[in-house]
C-alpha positions as CSV (number, residue, x, y, z in Angstrom):
1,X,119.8,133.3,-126.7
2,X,118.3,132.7,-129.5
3,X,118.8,128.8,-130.0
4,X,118.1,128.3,-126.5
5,X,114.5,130.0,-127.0
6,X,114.4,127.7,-130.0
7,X,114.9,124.7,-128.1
8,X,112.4,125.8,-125.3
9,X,109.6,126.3,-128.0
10,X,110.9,122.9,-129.4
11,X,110.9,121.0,-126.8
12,X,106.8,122.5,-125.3
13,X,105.4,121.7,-129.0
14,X,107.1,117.9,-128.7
15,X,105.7,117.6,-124.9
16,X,102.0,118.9,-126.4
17,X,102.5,116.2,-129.1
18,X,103.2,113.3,-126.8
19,X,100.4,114.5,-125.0
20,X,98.5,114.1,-128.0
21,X,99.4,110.7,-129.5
22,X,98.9,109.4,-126.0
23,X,95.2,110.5,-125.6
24,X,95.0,109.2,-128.9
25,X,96.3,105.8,-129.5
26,X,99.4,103.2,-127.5
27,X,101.3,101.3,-129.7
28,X,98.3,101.5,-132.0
29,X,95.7,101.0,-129.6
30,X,93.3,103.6,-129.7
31,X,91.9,105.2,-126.3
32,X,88.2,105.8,-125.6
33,X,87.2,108.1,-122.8
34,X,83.9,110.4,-121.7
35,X,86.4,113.4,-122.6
36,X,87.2,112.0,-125.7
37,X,83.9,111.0,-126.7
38,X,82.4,114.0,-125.7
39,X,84.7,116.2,-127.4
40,X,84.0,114.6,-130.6
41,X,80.4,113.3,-132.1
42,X,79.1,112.4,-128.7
43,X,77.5,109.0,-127.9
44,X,77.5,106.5,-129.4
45,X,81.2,106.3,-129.9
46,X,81.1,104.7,-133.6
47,X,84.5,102.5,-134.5
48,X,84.5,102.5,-138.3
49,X,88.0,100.8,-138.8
50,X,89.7,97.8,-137.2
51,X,92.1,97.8,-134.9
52,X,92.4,98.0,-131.0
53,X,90.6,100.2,-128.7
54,X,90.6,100.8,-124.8
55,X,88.7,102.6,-122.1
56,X,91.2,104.3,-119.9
57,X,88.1,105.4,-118.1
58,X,84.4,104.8,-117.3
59,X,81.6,105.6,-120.0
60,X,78.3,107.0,-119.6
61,X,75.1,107.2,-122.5
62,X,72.7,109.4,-122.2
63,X,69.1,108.4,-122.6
64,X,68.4,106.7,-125.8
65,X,71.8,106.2,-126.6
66,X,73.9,103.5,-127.0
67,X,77.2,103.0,-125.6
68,X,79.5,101.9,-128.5
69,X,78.5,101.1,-132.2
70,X,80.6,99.2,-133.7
71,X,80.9,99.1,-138.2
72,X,84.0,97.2,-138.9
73,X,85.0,93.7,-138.4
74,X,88.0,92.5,-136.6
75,X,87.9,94.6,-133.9
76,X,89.3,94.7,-130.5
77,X,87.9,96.7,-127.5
78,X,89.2,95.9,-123.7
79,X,87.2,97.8,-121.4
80,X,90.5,97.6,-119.5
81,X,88.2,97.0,-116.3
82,X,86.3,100.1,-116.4
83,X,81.8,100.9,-116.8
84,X,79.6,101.4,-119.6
85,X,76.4,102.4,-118.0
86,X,73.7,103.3,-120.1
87,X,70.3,104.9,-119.8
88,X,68.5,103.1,-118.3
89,X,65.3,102.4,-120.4
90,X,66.5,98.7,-121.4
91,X,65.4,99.3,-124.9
92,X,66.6,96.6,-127.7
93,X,68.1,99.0,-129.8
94,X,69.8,101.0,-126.9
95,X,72.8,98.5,-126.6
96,X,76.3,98.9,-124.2
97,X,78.2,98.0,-127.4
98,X,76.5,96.9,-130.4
99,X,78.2,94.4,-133.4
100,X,75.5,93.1,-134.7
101,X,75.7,91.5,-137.6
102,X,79.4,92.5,-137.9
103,X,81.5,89.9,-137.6
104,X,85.1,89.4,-135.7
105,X,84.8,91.3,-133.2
106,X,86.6,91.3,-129.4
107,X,85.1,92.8,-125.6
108,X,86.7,91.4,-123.3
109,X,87.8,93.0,-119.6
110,X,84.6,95.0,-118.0
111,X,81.0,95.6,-117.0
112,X,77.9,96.9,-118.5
113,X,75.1,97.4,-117.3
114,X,71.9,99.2,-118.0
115,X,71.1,99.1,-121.5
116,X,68.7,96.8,-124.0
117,X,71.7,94.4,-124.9
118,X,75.0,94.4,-122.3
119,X,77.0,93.0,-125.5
120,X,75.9,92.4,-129.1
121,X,78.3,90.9,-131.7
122,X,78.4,88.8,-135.2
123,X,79.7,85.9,-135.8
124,X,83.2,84.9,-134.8
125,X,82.9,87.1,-132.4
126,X,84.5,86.7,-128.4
127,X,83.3,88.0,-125.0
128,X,85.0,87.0,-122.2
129,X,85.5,88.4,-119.1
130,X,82.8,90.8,-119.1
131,X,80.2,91.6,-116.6
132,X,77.0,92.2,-118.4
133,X,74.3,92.4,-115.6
134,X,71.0,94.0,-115.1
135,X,70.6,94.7,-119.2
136,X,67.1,93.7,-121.1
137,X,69.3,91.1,-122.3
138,X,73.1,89.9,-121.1
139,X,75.0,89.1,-124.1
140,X,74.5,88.1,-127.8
141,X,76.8,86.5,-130.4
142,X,76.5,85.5,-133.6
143,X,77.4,81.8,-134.9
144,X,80.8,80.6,-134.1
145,X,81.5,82.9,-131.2
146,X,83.2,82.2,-127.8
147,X,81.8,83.5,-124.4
148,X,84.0,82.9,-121.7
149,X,84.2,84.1,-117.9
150,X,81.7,86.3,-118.2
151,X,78.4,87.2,-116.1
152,X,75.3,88.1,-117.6
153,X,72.6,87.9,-114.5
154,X,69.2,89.8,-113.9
155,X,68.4,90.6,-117.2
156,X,64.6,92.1,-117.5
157,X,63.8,91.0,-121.3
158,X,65.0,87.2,-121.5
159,X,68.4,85.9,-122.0
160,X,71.4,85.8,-120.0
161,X,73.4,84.6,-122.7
162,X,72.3,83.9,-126.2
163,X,73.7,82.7,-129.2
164,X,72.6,81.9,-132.9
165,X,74.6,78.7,-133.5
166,X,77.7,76.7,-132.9
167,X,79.3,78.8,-130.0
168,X,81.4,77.8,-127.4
169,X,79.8,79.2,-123.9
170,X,82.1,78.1,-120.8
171,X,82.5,79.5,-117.1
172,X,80.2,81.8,-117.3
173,X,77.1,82.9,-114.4
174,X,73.9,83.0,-115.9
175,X,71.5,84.0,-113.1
176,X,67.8,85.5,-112.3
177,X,66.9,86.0,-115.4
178,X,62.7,86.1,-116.7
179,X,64.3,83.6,-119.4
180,X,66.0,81.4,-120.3
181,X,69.8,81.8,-118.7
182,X,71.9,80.5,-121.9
183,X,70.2,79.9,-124.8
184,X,71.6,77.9,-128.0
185,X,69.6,78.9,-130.8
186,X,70.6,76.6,-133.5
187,X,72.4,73.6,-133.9
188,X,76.0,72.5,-132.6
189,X,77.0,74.5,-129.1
190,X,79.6,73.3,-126.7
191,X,77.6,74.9,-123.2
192,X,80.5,74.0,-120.4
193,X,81.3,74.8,-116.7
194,X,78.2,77.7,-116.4
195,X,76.3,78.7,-113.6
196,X,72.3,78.4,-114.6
197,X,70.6,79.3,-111.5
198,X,66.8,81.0,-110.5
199,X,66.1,81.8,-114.2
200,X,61.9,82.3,-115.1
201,X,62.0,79.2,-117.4
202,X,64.9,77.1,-118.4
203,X,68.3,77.1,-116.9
204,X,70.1,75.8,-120.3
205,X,68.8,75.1,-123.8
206,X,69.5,74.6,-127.1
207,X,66.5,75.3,-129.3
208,X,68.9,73.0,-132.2
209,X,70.2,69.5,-132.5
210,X,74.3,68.4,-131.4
211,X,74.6,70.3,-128.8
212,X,77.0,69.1,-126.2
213,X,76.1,70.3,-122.5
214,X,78.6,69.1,-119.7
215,X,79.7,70.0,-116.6
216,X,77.1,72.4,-115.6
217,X,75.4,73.6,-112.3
218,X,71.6,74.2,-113.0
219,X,69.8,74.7,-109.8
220,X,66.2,76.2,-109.0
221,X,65.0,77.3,-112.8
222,X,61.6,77.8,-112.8
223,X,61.2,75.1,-115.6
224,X,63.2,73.0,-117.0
225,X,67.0,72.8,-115.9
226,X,68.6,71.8,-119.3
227,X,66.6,71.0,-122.7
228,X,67.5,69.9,-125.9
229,X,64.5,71.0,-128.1
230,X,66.1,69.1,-131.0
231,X,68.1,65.8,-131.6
232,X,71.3,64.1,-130.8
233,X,72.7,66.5,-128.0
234,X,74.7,64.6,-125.1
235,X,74.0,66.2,-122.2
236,X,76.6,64.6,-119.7
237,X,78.1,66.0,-115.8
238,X,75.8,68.1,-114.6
239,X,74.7,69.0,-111.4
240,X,70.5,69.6,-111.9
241,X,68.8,70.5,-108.8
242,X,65.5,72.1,-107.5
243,X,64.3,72.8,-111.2
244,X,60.9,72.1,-112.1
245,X,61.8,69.8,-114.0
246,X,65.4,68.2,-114.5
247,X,66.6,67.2,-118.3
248,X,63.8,67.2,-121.2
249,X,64.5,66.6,-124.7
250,X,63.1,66.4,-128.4
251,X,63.9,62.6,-129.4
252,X,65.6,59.5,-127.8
253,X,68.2,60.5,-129.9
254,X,69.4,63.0,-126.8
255,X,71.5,60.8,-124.6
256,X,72.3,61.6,-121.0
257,X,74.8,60.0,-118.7
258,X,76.5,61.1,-115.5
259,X,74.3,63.6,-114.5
260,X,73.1,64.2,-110.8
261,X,69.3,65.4,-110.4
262,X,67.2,65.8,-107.8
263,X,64.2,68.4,-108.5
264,X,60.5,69.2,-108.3
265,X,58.1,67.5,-110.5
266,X,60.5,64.5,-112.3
267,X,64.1,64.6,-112.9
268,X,63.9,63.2,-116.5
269,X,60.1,64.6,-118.0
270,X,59.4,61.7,-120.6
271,X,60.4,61.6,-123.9
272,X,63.7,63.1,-122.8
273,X,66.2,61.2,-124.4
274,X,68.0,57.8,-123.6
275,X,69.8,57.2,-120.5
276,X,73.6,56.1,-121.2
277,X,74.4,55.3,-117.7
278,X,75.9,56.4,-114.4
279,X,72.9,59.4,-113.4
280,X,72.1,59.4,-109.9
281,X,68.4,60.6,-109.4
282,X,67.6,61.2,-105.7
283,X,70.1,59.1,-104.1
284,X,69.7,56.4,-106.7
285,X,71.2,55.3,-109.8
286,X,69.0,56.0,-113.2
């Protein structure tokens, strides 16, 4: 009688610690959850250690609050296709998950939506996958980062996208935003296979020099459609319609080729760089 009130008692303490390590952590993946959250320090949720994390269910911040706040580098979080929604106010500092500064850092696999910044991360960061729409601002990386697959559309501040300097940004919507949609701050960004459409001022840009800009459909920005602000970009493939303006550059150091345009006031403003052949402007080759 006795063992067999020992193994009963043994057996309920090892089903309460299963129960345990699973709301904790998978295979070293740690969980994230309003219960969780809630039941510890409250919002924001602060990861102070690398490793793995995943929402096994939808997050909400209160006012003033953000979402995630990240400390450590090399960091994983998969939203495992669930919501961060946040307060509301769109505030800069009031971010869905917030990196800044920190670098190596991973959200991939859900949406975000109403806070200052959708997505925030360092450099060498990635976010792909991610639906960051109707934030101040979509998503921000730091240099060296990838954004892939990801939607960052009617943002209220400026971007859609927006990163320091030599990213990677490819298959991605940027739409209806009061800026610019993707926006290369510095020099050397790859800007591939995106959707820039109905932003408030240009569709794409890089505000440095070597940026390459290919494949792209750019259609009805208020301003410009694509714009090199600096030197030696090759901006090459693109679909560039009903912007105010089609392709503008800093220099004749920018060369263009393969590019179909048709849009408002001229499809290459002057001063934009150096035809390298095969653009099709209104129905004729230019």
């Amino acid at each position: 009688m006795k063992r067999e009130k020992f193994a009963a008692v043994f057996f309920a303490a090892a089903i309460v610690l299963a129960f345990a390590a699973s709301a904790g952590a998978v295979d070293g993946t740690i969980e994230i959850n309003q219960a969780k959250v809630m039941a510890g320090s409250g919002f924001p949720f602060i990861i102070s250690n690398p490793g793995s994390y995943r929402l096994t269910g939808n997050l909400t911040a209160p006012a003033s609050t953000s979402g995630i706040n990240v400390t450590a580098p090399h960091v994983t979080i998969d939203l495992n296709g669930f919501l961060i929604t946040g307060p509301g106010t769109l505030s800069g500092v009031v971010n869905g998950i917030s990196a800044q500064g920190i670098g190596d850092v991973t959200v991939e696999n859900g949406t975000l939506t109403g806070f200052g910044v959708g997505v925030d991360v360092g450099s060498f960061g990635i976010v792909r996958n991610v639906h960051a729409d109707a934030n101040g601002v979509g998503i921000e990386v730091g240099n060296n980062s990838v954004v892939e697959g990801c939607t960052a559309n009617n943002s209220t501040s400026i971007f859609g996208i927006f990163c320091s300097a030599a990213c990677a940004i490819s298959g991605n919507t940027a739409n209806g935003n009061p800026g610019q949609g993707i926006d290369c701050s510095g020099n050397g960004c790859l800007i591939s296979g995106n959707t820039a459409d109905a932003n408030s001022t240009h569709g794409i840009e890089c505000n440095g020099s070597g940026c390459v800009i290919s494949g792209n459909t750019v259609v009805a920005n208020s301003d410009i459609g694509i714009y090199c602000a600096g030197s030696g970009c090759l901006i090459s493939d693109n679909a560039v319609f009903a912007n105010n303006f089609g392709i503008a550059a800093g220099d004749t150091s920018t060369g263009y080729r393969g590019n179909v345009l048709k849009n408002t006031s001229a499809n290459v403003s002057p001063g934009s760089g150096t035809s390298l052949g095969n653009n099709l402007c209104n129905g004729t080759a230019c």
